[in-house]
C-alpha distance (Angstrom), angle and dihedral (degrees) to the residues before:
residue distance angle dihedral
X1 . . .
X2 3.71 . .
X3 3.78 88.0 .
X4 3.97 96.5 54.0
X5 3.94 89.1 42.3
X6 3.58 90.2 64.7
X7 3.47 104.8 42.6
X8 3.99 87.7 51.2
X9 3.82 87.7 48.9
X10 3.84 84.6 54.4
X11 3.82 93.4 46.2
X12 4.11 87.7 54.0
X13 3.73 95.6 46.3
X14 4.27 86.9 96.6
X15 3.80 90.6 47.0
X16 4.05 90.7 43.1
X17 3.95 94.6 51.0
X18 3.93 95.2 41.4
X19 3.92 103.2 45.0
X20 4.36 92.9 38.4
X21 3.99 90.8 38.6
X22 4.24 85.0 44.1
X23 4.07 88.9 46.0
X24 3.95 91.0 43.6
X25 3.56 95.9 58.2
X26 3.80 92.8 43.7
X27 3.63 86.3 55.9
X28 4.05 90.8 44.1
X29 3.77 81.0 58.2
X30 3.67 105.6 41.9
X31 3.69 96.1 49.3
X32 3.86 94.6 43.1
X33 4.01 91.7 59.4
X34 3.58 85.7 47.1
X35 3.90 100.6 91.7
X36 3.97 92.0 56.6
X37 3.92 91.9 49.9
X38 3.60 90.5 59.8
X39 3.75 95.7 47.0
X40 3.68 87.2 57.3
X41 4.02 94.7 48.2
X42 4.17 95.9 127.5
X43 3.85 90.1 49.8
X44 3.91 90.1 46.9
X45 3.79 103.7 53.8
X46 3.83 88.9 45.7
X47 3.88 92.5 52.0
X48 4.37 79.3 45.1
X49 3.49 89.3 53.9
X50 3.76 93.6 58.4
X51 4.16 94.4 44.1
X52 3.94 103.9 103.5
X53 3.72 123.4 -120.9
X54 4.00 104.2 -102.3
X55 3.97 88.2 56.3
X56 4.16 96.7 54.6
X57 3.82 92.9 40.8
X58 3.45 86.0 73.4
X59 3.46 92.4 50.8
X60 3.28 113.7 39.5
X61 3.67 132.0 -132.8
X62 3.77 106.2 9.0
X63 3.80 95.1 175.6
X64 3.93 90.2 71.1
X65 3.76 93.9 51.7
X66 3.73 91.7 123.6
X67 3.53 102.1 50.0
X68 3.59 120.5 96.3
X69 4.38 93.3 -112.9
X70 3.65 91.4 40.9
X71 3.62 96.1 48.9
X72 3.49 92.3 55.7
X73 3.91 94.0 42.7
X74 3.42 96.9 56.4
X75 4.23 96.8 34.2
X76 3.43 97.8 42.6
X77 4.19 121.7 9.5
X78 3.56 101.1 35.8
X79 3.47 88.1 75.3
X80 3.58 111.9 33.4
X81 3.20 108.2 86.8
X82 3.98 88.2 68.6
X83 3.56 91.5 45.5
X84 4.31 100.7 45.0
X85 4.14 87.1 36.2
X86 3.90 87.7 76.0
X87 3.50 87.9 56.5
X88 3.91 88.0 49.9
X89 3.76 104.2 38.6
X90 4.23 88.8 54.6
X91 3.53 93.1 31.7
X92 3.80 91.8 50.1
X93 4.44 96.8 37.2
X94 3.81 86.2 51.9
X95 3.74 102.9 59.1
X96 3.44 104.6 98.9
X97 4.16 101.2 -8.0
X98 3.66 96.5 66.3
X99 3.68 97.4 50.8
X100 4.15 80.0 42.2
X101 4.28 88.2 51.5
X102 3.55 94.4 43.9
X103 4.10 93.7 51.2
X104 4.05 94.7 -117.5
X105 3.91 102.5 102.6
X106 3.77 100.1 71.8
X107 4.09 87.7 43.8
X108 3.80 77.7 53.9
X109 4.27 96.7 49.6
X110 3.89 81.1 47.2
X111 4.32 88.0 79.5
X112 3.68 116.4 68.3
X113 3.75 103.2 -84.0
X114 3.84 129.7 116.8
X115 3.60 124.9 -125.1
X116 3.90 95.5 -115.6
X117 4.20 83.6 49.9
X118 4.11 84.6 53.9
X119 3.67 98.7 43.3
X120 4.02 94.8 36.9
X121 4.00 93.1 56.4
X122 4.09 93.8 41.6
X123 3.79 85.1 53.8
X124 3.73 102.2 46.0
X125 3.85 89.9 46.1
X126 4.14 86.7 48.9
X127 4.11 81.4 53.2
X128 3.45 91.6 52.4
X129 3.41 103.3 36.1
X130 3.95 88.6 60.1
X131 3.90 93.8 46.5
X132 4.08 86.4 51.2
X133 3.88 88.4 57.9
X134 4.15 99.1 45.0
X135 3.82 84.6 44.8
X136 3.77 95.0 56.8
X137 4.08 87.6 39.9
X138 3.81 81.6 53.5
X139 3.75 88.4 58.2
X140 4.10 101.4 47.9
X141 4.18 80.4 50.2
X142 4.01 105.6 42.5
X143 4.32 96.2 37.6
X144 3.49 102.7 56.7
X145 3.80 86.9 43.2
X146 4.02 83.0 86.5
X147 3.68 93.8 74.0
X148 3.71 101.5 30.3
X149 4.25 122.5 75.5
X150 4.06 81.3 -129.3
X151 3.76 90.9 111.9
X152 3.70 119.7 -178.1
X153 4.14 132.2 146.4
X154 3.20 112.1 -101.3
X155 3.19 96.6 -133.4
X156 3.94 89.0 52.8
X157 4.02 85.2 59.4
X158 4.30 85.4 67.6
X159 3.48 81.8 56.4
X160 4.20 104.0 88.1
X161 3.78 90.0 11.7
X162 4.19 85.3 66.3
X163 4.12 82.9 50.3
X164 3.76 89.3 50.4
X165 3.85 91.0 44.3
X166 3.87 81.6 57.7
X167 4.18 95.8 57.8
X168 3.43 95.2 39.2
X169 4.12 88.9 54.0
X170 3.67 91.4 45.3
X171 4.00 98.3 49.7
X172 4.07 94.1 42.2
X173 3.73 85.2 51.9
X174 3.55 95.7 51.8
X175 3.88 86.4 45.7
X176 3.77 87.3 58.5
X177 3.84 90.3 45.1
X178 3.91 91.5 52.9
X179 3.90 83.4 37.5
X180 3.88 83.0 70.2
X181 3.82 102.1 43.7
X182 3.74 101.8 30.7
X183 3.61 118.7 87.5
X184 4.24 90.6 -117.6
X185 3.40 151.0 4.0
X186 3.88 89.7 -100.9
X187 3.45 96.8 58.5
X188 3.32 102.9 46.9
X189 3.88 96.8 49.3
X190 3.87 83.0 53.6
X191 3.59 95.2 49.5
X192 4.04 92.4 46.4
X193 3.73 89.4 47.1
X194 3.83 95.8 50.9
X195 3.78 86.5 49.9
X196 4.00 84.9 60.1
X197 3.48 100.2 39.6
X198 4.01 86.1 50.2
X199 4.25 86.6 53.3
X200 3.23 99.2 50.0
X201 4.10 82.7 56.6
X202 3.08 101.7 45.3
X203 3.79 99.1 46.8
X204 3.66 90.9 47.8
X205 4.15 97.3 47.4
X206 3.27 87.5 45.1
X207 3.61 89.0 74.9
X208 4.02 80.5 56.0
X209 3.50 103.8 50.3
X210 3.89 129.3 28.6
X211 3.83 94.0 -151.3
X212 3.41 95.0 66.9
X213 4.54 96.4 52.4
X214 4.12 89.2 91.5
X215 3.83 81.1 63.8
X216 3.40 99.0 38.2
X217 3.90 88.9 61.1
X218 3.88 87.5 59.9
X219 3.97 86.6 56.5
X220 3.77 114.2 100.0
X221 4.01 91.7 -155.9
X222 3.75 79.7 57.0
X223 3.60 88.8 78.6
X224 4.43 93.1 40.5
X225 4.14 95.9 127.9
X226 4.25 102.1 -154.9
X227 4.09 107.3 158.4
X228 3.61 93.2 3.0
X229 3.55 93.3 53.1
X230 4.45 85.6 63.0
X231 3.72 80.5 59.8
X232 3.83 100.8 54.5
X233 3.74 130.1 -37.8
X234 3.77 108.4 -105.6
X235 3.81 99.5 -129.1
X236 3.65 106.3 -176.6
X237 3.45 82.9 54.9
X238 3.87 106.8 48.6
X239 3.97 79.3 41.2
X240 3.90 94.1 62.2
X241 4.12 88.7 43.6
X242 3.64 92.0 54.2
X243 4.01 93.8 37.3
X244 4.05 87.7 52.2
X245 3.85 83.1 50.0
X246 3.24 96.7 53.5
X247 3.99 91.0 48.1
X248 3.67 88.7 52.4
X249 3.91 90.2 52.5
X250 3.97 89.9 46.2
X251 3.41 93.1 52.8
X252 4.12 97.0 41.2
X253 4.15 84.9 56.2
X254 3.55 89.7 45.7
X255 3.80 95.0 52.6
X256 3.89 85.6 39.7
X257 3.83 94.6 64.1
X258 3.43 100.3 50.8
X259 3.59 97.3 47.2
X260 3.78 141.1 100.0
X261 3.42 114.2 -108.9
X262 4.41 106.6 -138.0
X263 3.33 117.0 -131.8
X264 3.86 92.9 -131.0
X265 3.79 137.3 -35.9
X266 3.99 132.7 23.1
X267 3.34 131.5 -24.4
X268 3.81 132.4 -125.3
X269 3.87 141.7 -104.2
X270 3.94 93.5 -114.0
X271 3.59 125.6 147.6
X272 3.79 88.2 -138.0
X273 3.84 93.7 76.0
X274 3.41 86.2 90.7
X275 3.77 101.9 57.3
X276 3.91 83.0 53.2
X277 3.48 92.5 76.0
X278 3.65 96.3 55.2
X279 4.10 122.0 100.3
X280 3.19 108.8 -80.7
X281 3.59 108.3 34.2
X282 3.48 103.4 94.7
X283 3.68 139.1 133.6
């Protein structure tokens, strides 16, 4: 296992260095413009007063904009989970299937190495590989904090990026689920990323409408803790993200050893992919 968590590590390092270096200098950028926002604050909460409803619910608190927590909230968190789940969704769906679409993964089952040893290493190095990238976006946010008045512990600044860590785990380990019952790789990073897109809707018109809160408890973004989070992580709720993540992964290595490995490309819209799941039918 050690073996294929290392040379997944190595396959992530592009993905690692692009997406943290990307989020650093966003960071560099959104804390550096900070000092003039907050010279401005008067002007700002009477140009927030005249912002309508369905654009803040998206948002979040607008009426904090100036202060340090709810400057980043809104200028940075509020939207990352959309923008770091694209990394998760395709890094998540290609796991196993794109090795298995590109002809490589049963060439790799040929070696003497179980299936849990396979899908235990890709995981972990997933994990990692997501931690790697919110550490180096916790860099380009907490170092140019030195020269800036947007002054927050460092240690606070973990504080939503451990909620986003959460979400992204939870949505690349449904992509690995769907990975396993979806015909291909492309279809289940589509279907995972629809399923994201359709959170981040729900939570934020549920702010809207009333009717649609019952649903907005079944969204996982519901539970995405930005300003709050600087307050006090939420730890029933980052508890249930990571325990539904951890389902998802259960299930995903389940489905994974009792399935036929293809030889290469797509799968098929056959009502025997179900009986391929069942003892017995294993390659």
């Amino acid at each position: 296992m050690a073996t294929v968590f290392r040379y997944t590590l190595r396959r992530f390092r592009g993905q690692i260095l692009g997406w943290g270096i990307a989020l650093a200098l966003l960071g560099l950028l959104i804390v550096s413009v900070y000092d003039s926002i907050a010279a401005q604050q008067e002007q700002l909460e009477e140009l927030i007063d005249i912002y309508p409803a369905e654009f803040t619910a998206f948002l979040g608190d607008m009426s904090t904009f100036a202060t340090p927590e709810g400057f980043l909230s809104l200028e940075f968190f509020s939207y990352m989970p959309l923008i770091l789940g694209i990394f998760a969704v395709l890094a998540g769906s290609g796991l196993l299937a794109g090795d298995e679409e590109q002809g490589t993964l049963d060439l790799i089952m040929a070696h003497p190495i179980s299936r849990t040893a396979l899908f235990s290493g890709r995981l972990l190095a997933f994990v990692l590989a997501t931690v790697a990238i919110l550490a180096i976006a916790w860099l380009g946010l907490v170092l140019p904090m030195n020269w800036s008045l947007l002054e927050i512990g460092w240690g606070k600044i973990w504080l939503p990026l451990l909620s986003l860590l959460a979400e992204l785990l939870l949505f690349g380990t449904l992509a690995l689920l769907l990975s396993m019952l979806l015909p291909s790789r492309r279809l289940a990073s589509m279907t995972a990323g629809l399923l994201l897109v359709a959170s981040f809707f729900i939570t934020g018109l549920a702010q809207l409408n009333q009717d649609l809160e019952p649903f907005a408890k079944l969204s996982p973004l519901n539970y995405y803790q930005t300003q709050e989070a600087f307050q006090g992580l939420n730890g029933a709720w980052f508890a249930g993200l990571l325990g539904a993540a951890v389902v998802f992964a259960v299930l995903a290595w389940w489905c994974f050893q009792r399935r036929d490995i293809r030889v290469g490309g797509e799968g098929g819209w056959r009502l025997s992919w179900l009986a391929r799941l069942l003892p017995g039918r294993r390659q």
